[in-house]
Rosetta silent file (secondary structure, phi, psi, omega in degrees, C-alpha in Angstrom):
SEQUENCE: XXXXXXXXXXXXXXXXXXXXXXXXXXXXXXXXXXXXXXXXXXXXXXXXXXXXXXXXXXXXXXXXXXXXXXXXXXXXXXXXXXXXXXXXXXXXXXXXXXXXXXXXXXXXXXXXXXXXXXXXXXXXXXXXXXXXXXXXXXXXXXXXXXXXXXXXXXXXXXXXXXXXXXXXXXXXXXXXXXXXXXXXXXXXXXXXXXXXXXXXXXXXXXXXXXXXXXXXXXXXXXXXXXXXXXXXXXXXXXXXXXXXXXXXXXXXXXXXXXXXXXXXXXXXXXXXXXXXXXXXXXXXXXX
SCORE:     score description
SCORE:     0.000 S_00000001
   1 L     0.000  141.340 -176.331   -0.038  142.371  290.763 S_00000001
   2 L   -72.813  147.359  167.652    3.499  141.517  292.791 S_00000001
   3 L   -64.830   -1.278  162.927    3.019  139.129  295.611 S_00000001
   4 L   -87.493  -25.768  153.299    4.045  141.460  297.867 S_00000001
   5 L   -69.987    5.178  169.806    1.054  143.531  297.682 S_00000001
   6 H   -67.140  -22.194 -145.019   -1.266  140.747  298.477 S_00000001
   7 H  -103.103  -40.312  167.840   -0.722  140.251  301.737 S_00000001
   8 H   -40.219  -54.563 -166.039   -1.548  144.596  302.175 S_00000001
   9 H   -62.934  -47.186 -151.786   -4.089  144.171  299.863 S_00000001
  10 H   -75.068  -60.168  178.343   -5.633  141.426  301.350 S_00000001
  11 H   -40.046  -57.666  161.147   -5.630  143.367  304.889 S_00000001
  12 H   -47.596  -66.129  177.222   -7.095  146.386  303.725 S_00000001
  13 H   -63.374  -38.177  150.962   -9.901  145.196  302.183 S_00000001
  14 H  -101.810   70.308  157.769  -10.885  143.212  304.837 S_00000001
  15 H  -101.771  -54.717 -172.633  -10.526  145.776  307.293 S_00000001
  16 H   -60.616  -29.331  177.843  -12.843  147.720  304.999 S_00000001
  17 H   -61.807  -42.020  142.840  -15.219  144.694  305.276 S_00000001
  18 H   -60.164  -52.952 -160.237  -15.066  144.578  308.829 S_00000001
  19 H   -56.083  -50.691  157.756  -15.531  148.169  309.282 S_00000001
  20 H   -43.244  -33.715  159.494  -18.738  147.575  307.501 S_00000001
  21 H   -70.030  -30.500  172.496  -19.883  144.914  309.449 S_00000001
  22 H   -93.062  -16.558 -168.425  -19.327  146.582  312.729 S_00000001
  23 H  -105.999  -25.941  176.180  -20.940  149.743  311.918 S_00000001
  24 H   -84.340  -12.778  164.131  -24.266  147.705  311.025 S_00000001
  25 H   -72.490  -10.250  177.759  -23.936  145.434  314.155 S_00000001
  26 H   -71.594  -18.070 -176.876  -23.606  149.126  316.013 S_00000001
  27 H  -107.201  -12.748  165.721  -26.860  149.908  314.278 S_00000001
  28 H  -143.775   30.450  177.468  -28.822  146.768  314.832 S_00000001
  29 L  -104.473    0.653 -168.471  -26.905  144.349  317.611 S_00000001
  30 E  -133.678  160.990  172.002  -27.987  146.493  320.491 S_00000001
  31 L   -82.250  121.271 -176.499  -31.341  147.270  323.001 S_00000001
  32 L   -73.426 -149.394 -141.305  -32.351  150.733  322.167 S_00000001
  33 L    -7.792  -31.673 -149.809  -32.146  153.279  325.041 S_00000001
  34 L   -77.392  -49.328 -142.489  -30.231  149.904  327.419 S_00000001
  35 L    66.865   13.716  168.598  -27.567  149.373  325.074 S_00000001
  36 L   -96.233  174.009 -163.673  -27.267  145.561  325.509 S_00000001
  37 E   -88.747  145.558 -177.738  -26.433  143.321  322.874 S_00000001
  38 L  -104.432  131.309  164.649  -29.312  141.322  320.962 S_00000001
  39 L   -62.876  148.062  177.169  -27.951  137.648  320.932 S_00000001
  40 L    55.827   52.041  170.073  -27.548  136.143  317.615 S_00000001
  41 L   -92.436   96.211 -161.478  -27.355  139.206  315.496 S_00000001
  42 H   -18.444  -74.851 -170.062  -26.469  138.464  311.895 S_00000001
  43 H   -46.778  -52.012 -169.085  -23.987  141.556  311.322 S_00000001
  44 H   -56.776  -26.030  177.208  -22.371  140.933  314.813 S_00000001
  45 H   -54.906  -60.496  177.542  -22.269  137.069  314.126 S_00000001
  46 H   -57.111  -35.982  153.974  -20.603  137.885  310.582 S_00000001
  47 H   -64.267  -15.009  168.712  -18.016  139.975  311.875 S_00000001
  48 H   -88.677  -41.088 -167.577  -16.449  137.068  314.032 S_00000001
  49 H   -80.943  -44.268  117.378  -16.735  134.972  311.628 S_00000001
  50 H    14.842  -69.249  175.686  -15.035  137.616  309.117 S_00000001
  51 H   -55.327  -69.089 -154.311  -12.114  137.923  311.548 S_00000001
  52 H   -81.167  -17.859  148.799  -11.346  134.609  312.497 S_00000001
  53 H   -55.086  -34.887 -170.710  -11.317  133.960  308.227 S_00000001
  54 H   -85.011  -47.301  152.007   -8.946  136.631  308.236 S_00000001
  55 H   -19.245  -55.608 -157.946   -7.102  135.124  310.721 S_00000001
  56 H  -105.991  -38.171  165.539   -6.266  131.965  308.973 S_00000001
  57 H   -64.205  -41.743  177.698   -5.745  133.714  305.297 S_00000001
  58 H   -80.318  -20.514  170.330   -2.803  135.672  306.931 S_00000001
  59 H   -60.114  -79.817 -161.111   -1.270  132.881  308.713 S_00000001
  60 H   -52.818  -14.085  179.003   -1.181  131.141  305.162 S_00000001
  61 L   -96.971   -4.407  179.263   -0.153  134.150  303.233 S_00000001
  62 L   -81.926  -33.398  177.943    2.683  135.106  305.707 S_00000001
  63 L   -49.819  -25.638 -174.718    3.705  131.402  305.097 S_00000001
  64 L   -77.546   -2.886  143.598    4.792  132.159  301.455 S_00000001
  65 L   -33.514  125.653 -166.524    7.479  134.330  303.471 S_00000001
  66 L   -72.221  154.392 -162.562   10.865  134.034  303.017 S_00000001
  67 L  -115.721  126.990 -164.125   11.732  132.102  306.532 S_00000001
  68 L  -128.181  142.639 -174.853   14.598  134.152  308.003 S_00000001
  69 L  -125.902  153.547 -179.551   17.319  133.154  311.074 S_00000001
  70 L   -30.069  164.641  -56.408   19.389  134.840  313.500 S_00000001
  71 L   -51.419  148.359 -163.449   20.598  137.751  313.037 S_00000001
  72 L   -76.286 -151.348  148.661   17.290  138.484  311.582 S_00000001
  73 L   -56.445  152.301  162.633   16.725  141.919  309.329 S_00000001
  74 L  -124.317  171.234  167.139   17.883  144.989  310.503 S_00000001
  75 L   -83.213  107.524   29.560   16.608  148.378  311.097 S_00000001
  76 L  -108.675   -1.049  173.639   16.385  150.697  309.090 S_00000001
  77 H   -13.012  -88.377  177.619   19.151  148.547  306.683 S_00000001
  78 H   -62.219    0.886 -152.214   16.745  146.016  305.241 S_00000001
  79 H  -126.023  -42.813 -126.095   13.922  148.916  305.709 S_00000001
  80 L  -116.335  126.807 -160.804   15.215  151.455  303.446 S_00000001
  81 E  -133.906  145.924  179.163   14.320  152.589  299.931 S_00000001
  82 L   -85.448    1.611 -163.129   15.370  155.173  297.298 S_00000001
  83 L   -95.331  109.367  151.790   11.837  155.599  295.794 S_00000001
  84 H   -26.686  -38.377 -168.642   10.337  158.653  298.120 S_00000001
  85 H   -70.854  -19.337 -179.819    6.622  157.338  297.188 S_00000001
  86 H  -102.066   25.309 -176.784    6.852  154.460  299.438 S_00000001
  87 L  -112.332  -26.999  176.230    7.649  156.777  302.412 S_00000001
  88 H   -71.588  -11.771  158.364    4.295  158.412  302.085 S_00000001
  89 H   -51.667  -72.677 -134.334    1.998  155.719  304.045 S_00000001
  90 H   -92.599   16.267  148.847    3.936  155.823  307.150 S_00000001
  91 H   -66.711  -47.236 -134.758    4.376  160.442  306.654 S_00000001
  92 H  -108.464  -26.835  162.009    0.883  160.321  306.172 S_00000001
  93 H   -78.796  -18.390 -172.044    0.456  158.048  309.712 S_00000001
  94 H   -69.860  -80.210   81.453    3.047  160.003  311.739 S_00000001
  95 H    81.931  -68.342 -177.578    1.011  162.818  310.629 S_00000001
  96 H   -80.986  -10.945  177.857   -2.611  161.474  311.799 S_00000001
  97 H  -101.057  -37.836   91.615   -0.792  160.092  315.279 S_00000001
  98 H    35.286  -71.237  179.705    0.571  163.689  315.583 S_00000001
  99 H   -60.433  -37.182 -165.542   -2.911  165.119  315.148 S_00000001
 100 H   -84.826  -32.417 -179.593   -4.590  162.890  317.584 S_00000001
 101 H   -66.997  -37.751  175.275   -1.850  163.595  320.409 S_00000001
 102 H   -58.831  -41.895  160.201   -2.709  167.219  319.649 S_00000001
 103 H   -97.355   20.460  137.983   -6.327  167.188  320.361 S_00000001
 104 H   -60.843  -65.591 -167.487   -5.734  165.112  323.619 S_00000001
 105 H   -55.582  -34.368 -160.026   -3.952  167.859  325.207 S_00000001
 106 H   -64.152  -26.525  168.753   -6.636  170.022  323.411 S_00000001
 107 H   -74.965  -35.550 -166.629   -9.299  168.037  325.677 S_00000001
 108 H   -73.068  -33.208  132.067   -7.198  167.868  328.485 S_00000001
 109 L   -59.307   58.456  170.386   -7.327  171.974  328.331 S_00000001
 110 L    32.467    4.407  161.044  -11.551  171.719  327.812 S_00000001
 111 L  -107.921  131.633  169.327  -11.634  171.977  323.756 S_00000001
 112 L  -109.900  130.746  123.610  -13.308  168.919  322.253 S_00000001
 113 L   -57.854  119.077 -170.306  -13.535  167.487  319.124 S_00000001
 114 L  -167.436  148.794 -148.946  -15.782  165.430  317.827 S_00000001
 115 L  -125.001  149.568  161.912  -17.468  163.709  314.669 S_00000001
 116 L   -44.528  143.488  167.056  -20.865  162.354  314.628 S_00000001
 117 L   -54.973  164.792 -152.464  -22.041  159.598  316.079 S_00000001
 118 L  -125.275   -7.868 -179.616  -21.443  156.743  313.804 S_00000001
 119 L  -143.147  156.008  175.283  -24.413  154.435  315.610 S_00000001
 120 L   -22.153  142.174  141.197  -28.081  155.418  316.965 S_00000001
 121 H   -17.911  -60.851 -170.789  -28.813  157.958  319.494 S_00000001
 122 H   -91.328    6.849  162.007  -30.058  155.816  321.945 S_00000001
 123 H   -89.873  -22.763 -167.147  -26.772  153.658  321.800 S_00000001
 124 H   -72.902  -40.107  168.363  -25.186  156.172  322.223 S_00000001
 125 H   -42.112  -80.137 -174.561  -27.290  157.633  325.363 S_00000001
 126 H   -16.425  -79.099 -176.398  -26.312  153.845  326.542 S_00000001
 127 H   -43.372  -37.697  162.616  -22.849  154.217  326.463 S_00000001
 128 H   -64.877  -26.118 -165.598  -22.608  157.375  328.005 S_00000001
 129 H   -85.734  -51.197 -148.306  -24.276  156.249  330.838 S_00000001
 130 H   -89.021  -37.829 -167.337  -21.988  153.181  330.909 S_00000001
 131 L  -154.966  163.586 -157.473  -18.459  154.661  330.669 S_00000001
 132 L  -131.327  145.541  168.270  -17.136  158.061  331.443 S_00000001
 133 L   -82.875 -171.388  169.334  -14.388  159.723  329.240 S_00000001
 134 L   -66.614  153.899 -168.425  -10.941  160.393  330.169 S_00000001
 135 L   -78.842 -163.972 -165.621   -9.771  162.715  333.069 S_00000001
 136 H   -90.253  -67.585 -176.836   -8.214  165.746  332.426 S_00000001
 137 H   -42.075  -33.215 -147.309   -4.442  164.152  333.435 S_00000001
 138 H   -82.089  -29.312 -169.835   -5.414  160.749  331.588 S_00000001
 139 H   -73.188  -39.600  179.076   -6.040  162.903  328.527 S_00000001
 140 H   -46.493  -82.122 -176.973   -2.753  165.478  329.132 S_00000001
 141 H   -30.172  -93.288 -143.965   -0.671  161.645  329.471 S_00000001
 142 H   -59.320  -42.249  177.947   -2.235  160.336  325.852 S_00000001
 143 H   -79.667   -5.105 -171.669   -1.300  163.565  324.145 S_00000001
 144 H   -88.943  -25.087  177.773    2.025  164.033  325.476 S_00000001
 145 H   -65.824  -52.845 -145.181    2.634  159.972  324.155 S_00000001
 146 H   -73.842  -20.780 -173.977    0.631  160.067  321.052 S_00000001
 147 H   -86.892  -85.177 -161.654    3.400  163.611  320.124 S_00000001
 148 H   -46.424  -30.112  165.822    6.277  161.783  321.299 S_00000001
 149 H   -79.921  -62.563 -177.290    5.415  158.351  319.285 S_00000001
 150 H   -48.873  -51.871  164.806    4.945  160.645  316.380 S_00000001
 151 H   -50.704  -66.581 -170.781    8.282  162.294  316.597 S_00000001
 152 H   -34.807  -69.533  148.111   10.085  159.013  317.196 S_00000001
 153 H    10.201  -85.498 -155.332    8.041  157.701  314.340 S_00000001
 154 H   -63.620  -72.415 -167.081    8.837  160.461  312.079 S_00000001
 155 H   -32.631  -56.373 -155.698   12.846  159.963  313.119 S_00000001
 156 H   -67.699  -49.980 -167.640   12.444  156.074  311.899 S_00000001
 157 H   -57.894  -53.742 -169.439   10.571  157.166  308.137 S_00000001
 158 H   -72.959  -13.800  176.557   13.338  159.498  307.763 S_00000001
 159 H   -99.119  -16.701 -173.213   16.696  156.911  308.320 S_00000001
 160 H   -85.661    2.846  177.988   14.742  154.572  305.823 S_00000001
 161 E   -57.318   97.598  159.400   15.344  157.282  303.149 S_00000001
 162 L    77.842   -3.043  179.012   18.265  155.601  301.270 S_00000001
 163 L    97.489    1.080  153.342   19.083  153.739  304.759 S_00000001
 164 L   117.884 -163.220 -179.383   19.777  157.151  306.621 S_00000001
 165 L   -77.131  130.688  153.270   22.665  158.905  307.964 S_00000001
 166 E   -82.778  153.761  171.271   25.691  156.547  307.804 S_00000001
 167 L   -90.059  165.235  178.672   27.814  155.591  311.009 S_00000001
 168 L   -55.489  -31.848  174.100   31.238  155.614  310.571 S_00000001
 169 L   -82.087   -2.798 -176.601   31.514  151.358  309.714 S_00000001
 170 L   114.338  -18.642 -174.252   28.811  151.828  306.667 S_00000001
 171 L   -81.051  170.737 -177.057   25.522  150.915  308.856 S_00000001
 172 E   -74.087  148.268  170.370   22.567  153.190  308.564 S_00000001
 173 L   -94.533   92.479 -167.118   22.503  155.324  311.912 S_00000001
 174 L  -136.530 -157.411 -174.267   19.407  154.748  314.198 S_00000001
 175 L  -157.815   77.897  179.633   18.668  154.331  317.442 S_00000001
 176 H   -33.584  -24.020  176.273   16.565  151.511  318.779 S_00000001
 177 H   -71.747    8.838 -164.268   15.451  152.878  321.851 S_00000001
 178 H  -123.514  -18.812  162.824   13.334  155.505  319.805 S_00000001
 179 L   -74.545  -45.887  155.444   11.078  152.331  318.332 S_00000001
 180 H   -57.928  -12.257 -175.909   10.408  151.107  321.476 S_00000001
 181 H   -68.468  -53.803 -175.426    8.695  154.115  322.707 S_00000001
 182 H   -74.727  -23.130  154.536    5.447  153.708  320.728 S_00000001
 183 H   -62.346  -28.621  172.793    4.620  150.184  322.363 S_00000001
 184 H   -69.874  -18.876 -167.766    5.409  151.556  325.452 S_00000001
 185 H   -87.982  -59.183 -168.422    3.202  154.524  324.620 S_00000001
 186 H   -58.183  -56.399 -159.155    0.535  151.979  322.887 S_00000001
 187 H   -75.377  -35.482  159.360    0.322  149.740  326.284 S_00000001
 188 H   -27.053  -72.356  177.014   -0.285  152.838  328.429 S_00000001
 189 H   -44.038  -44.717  165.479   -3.279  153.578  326.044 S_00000001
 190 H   -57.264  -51.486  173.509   -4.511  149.924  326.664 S_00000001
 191 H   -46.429  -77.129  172.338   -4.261  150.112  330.135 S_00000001
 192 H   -51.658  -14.051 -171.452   -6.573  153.545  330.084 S_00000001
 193 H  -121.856  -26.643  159.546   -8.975  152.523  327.932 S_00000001
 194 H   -51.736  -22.469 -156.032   -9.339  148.694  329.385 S_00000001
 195 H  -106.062  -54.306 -174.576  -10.175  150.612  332.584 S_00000001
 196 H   -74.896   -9.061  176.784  -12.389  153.218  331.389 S_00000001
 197 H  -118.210   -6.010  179.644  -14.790  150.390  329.080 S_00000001
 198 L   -85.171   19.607  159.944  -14.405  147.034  331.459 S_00000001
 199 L   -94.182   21.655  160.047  -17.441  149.033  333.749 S_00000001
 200 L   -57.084   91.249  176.471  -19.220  148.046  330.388 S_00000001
 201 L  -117.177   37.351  161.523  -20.805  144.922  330.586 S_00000001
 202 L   -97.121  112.417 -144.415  -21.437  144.531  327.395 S_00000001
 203 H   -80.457  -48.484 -152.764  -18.031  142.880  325.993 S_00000001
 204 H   -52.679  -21.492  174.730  -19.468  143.091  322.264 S_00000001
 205 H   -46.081  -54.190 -171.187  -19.724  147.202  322.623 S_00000001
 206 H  -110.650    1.949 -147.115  -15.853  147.299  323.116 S_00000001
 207 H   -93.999   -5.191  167.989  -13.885  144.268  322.236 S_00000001
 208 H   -81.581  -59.424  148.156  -13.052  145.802  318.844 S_00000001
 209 H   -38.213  -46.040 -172.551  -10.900  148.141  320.342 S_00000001
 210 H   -71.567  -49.112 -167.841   -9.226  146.553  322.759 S_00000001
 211 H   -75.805   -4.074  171.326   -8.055  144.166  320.325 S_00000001
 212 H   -79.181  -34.689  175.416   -7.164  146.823  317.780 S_00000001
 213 H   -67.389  -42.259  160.230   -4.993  148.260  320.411 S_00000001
 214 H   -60.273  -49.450  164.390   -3.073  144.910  321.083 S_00000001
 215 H   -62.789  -52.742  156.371   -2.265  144.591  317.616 S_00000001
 216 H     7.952  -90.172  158.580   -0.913  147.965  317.423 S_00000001
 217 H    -1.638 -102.319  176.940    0.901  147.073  319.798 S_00000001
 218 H   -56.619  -23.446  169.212    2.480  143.968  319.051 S_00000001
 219 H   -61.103  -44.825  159.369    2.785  145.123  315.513 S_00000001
 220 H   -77.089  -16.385  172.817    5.161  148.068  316.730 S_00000001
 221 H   -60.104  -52.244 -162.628    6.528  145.409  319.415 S_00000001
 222 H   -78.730  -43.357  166.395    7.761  143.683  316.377 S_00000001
 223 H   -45.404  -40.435  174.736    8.811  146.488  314.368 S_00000001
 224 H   -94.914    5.987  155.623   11.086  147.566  316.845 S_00000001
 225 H   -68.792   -0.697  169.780   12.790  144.402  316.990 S_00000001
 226 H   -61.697  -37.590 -140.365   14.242  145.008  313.244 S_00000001
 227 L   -63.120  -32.603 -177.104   15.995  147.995  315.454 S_00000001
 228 L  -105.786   16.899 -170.854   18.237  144.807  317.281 S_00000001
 229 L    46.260   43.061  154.106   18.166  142.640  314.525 S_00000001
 230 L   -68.456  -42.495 -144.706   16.072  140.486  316.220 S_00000001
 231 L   -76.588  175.280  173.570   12.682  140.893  313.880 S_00000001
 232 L  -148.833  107.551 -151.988   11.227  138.464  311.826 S_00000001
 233 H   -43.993  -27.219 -178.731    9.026  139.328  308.890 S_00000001
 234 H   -56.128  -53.643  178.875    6.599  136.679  309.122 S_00000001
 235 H   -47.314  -62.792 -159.102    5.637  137.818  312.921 S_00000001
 236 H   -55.273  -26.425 -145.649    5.861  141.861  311.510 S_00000001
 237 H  -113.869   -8.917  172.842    3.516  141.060  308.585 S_00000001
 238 H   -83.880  -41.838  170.120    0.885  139.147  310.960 S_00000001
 239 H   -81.936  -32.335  175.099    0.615  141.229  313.294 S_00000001
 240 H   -79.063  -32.354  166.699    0.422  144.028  311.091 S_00000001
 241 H   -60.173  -85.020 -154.524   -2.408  142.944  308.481 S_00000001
 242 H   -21.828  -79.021 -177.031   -4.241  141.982  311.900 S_00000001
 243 L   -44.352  -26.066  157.467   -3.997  145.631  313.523 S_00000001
 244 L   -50.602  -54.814  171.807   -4.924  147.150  309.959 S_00000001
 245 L   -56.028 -104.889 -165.488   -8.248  144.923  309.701 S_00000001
 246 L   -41.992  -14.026  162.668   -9.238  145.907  313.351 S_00000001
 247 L   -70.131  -45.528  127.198   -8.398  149.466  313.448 S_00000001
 248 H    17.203  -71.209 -171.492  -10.435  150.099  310.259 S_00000001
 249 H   -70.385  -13.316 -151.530  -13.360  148.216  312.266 S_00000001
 250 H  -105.247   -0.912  134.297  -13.095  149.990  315.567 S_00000001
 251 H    -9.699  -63.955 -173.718  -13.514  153.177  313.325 S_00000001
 252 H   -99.674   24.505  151.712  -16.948  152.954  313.910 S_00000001
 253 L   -41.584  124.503 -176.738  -16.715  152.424  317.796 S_00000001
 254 L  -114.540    5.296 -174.595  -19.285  154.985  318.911 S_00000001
 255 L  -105.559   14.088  173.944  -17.793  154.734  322.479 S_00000001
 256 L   -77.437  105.011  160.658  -14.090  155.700  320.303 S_00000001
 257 L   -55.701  153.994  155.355  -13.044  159.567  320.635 S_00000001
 258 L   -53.204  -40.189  150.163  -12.341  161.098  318.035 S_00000001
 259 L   -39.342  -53.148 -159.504   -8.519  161.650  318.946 S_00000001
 260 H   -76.798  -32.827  146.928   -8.546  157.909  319.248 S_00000001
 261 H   -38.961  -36.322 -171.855  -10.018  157.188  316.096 S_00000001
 262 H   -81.037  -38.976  179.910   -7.111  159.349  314.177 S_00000001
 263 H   -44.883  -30.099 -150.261   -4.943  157.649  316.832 S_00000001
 264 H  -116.637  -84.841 -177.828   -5.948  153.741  315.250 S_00000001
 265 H    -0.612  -77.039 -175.985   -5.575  155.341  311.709 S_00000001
 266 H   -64.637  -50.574 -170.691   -2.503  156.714  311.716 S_00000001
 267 H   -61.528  -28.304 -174.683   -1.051  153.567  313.711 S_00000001
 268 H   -70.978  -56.512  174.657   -2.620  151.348  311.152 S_00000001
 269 H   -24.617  -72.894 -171.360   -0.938  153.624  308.231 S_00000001
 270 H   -54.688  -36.956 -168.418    1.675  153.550  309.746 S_00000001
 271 H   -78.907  -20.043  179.840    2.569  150.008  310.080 S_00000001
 272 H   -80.490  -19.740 -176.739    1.416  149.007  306.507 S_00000001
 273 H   -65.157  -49.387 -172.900    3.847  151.650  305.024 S_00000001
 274 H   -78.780   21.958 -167.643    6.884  149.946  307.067 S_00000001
 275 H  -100.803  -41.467  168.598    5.299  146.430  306.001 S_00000001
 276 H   -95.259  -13.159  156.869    5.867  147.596  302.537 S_00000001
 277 H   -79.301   19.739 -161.128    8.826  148.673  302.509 S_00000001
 278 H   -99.880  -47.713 -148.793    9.924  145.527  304.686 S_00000001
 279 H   -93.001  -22.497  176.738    8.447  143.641  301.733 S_00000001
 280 L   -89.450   -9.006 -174.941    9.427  145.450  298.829 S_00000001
 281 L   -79.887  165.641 -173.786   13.040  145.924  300.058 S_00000001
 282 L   -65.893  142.658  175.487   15.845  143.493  298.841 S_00000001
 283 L   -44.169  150.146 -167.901   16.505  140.362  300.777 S_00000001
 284 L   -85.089  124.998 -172.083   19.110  141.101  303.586 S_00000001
 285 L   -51.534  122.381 -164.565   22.727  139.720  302.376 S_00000001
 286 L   -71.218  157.852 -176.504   23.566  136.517  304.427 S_00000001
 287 L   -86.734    0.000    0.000   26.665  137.174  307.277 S_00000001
């Protein structure tokens, strides 16, 4: 296996590891009908412990980075690949980010979606009681971002084809200001959803989300700093295995719509696709 897929590899699986771990403290970490958390519960215990392992294996596997200096990579330059196959992770997240903005407005007009609960009944009861969904505006707002992040999105997957449309001096032709848009989008999302789960006051119910939403975040924070030649792979590839693990776990979030679930998919998708093509593309030619 190349050493560039370890650091993916390694992310994925434990994401899948967490996800597992979280859906059995969702099934035995909580007071049935109450919904508080029973202290010292083995899955929920294991999942922290899980994390902050994961934690410390990607700081050491990002170290085996190449250590890169001003001007950093650029976007989509250093991004950009002739093989079509390694464009289908982040098609296939645009795609699922797309989807999710599409049933927000579909709630925000009164059709819902929705998947089984993924934990007990009577957590679920709990929860309801405990947090309220989104308004009709807050939901209108998430789908018109989560479409508009997709589109941008899509525009970046599409310049890394062969490095894009050339500019007239030979660079690839992009437009940083269209990368920033999904943190700005992502931070919105935080904002709304910190607000609708801190009348919780159980932190262990929600804290898998929120922090899946920060990496997200900072994982597209960093991505669009390739855009000024700014970025720095080590940061991009830390942040991104992070946001990969926890989106995975916050799957199984039983107070997580369904929209928001595809939303934490797709963003995860997405970021490992431009992680591999950050990592499989050739080192950037010193100035």
């Amino acid at each position: 296996m190349k050493k560039e897929f370890s650091l993916p590899l390694a992310s994925v699986l434990g994401g899948a590891a967490a996800l597992v771990l979280r859906l059995l403290q969702l099934h035995t970490g909580f007071e049935a009908g109450i919904g508080l958390a029973i202290p010292g519960n083995p899955a929920g215990i294991a999942l922290v412990v899980l994390l902050l392992l994961l934690a410390v294996l990607f700081c050491a596997l990002t170290r085996y980075l190449p250590k890169e200096e001003d001007p950093g990579p650029a976007f989509p330059a250093d991004f950009s690949t002739s093989d079509a196959r390694l464009l289908t992770l982040p098609v296939m997240g645009v795609f699922l980010i797309a989807v999710s903005g599409l049933l927000d407005l579909a709630a925000a007009f009164g059709i819902s979606v929705s998947l089984p609960p993924a934990s007990p009944d009577v957590y679920e009861d709990a929860a309801a009681v405990l947090t309220a969904g989104f308004s009709q505006k807050e939901s209108l707002l998430l789908g018109i971002l989560s479409l508009l992040t997709a589109a941008a999105l899509f525009a970046a997957v599409t310049v890394c084809r062969k490095g894009g449309k050339q500019a007239p001096d030979g660079e690839p032709k992009t437009s940083g200001s269209l990368l920033l848009l999904p943190p700005a989008a992502l931070v919105i999302r935080l904002v709304l959803t910190y607000r609708l789960d801190s009348v919780n006051p159980v932190l262990a119910a929600y804290y898998v989300e929120l922090l899946a939403l920060v990496f997200l975040t900072l994982g597209f924070y960093r991505l669009s700093s390739f855009a000024y030649k700014a970025g720095r792979t080590r940061r991009f590839a830390l942040y991104t295995s992070a946001a990969v693990v926890l989106c995975l776990a916050a799957l199984a979030d039983s107070g997580c719509t369904f929209p928001a679930r595809l939303l934490y998919a797709g963003g995860a998708v997405t970021l490992l696709g431009f992680l591999l093509l950050r990592l499989l593309a050739p080192a950037p030619r010193s100035e």
